[in-house]
C-alpha positions as CSV (number, residue, x, y, z in Angstrom):
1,X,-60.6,-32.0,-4.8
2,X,-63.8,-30.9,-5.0
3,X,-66.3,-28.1,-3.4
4,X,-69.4,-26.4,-3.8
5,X,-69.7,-23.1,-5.6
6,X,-73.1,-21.2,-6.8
7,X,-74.9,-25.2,-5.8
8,X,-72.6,-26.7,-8.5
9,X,-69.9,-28.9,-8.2
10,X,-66.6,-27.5,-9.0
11,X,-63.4,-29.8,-9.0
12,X,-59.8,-28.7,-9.0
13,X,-57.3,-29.3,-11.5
14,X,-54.0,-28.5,-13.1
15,X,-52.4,-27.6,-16.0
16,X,-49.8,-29.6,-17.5
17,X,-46.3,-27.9,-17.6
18,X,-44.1,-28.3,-20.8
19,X,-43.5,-27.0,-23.9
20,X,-46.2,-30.2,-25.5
21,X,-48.4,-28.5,-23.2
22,X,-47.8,-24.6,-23.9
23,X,-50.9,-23.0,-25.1
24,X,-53.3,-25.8,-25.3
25,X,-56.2,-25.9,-22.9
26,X,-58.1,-28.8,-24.3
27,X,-57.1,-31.8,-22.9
28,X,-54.3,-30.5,-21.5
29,X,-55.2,-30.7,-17.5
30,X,-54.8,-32.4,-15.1
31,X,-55.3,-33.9,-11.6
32,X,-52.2,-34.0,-9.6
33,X,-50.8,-37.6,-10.3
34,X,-47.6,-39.5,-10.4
35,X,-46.1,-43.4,-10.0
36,X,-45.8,-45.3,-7.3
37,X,-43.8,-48.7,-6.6
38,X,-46.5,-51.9,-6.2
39,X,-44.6,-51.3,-2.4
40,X,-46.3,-48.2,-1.6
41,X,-50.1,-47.7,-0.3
42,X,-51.6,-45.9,-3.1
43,X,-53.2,-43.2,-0.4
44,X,-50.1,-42.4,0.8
45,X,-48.2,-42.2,-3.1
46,X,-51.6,-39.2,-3.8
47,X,-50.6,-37.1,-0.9
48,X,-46.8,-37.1,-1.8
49,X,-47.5,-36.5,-5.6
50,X,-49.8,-34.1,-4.3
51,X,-47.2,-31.9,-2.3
52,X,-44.7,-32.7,-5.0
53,X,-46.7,-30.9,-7.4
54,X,-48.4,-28.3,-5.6
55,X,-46.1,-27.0,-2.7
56,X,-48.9,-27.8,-0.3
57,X,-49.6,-30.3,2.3
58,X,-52.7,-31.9,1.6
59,X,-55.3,-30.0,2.8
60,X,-57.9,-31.9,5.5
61,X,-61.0,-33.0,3.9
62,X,-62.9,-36.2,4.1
63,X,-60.9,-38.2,1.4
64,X,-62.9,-41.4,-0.2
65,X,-61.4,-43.4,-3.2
66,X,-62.8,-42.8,-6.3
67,X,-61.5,-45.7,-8.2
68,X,-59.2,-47.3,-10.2
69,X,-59.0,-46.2,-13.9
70,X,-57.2,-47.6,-16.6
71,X,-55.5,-45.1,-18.5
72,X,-55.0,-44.9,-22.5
73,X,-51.4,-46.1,-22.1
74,X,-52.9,-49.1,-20.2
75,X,-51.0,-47.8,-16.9
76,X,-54.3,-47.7,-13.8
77,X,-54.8,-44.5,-11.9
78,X,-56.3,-45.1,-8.8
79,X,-57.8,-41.8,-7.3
80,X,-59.1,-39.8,-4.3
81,X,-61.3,-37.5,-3.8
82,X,-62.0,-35.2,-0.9
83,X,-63.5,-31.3,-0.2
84,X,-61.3,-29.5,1.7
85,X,-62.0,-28.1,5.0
86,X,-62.4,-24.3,5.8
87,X,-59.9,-23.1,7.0
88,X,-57.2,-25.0,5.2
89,X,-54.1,-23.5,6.6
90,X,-53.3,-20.7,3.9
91,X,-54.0,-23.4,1.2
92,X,-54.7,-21.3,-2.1
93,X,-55.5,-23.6,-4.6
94,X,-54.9,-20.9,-7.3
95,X,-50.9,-20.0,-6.5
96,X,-49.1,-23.8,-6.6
97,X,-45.2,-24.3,-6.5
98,X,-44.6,-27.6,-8.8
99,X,-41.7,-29.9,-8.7
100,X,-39.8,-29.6,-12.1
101,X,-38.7,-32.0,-14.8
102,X,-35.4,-32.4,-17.3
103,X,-36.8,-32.3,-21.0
104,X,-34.3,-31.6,-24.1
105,X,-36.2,-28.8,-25.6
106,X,-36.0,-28.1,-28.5
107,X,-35.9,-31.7,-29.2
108,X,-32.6,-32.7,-30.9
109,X,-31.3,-29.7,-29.5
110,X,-29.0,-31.6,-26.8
111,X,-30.2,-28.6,-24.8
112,X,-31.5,-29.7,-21.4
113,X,-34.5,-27.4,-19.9
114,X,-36.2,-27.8,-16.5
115,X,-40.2,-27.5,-16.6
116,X,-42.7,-27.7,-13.9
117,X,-44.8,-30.6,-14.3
118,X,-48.0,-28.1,-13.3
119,X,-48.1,-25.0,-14.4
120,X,-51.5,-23.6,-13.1
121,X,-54.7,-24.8,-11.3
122,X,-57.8,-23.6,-11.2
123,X,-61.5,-24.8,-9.7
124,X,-63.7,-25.1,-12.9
125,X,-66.8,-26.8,-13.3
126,X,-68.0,-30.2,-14.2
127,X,-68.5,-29.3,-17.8
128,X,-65.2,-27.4,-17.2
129,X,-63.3,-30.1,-16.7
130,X,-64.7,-32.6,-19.0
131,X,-63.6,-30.2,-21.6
132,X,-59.9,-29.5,-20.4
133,X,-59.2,-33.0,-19.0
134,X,-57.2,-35.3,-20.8
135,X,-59.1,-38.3,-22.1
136,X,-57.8,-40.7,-19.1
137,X,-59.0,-38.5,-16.6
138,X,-62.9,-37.8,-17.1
139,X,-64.4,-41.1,-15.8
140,X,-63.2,-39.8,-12.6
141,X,-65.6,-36.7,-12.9
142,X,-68.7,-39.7,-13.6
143,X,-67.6,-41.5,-10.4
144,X,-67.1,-38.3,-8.3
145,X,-70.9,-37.3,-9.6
146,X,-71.9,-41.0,-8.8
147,X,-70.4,-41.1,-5.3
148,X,-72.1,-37.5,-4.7
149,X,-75.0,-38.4,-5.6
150,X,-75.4,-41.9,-4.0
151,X,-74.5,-40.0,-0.8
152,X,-77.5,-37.4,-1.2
153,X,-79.7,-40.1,-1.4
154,X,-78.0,-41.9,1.2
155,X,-78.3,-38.9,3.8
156,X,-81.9,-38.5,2.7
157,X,-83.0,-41.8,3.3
158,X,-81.5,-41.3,6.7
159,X,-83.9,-38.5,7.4
């Protein structure tokens, strides 16, 4: 998600939850993601993962597909990006509820832990984000700039 804020762009993202995670803030965000079967419509996978990890419906907003980006592991992220509506029905983007995950911590410990897989989220700027994304995940901010800015000059030309 994206909005304006002081006529910059800010996008939303998440913390990873964890203890690989715990105390990093370089490359250690994240957009909500998650798999999906070649079955599923990739739209529909996003909003799932995104309740799943938030707590929240998706909020309404005018969602266009970023893209498809491969990933350093070599698995494809295919994202969406919308800003949300005002008005959002109580969303508050600051104060998510993730789902949790079964991780033997400390490792070799045969000690099973549950973790959120997000911790936090925050809006944060471009340069924000470029900084506290992981590697995989900043071409999306370069598309979302692209598609933004395409559309400006779109809407002007319409003028």
């Amino acid at each position: 998600m994206y909005r304006f804020a002081d006529s910059t762009v800010h996008v939303w993202i998440a913390h990873m939850g964890g203890p690989f995670w715990a105390g990093k803030e370089t490359a250690a965000w994240s957009i909500p993601k998650g798999l999906y079967d070649g079955d599923e419509d990739p739209w529909q996978a996003a909003r799932r993962e995104f309740t799943e990890e938030t707590g929240y419906p998706v909020p309404a907003a005018a969602f266009f597909t970023l893209g498809t980006f491969r990933q350093p592991s070599g698995k494809l992220l295919t994202a969406f990006a919308g800003a949300p509506d005002a008005g959002t029905g109580g969303f508050d983007p600051t104060k998510i509820s993730s789902n949790t995950f079964a991780l033997e911590w400390p490792k070799g410990s045969r000690v099973l832990r549950e973790y959120p897989e997000l911790d936090r989220a925050e809006w944060t700027s471009i340069a924000g984000a470029r900084e506290r994304l992981v590697k995989g995940q900043r071409p999306l901010l370069d598309a979302l700039l692209q598609h933004l800015e395409d559309t400006e000059t779109e809407e002007n030309r319409m003028l």
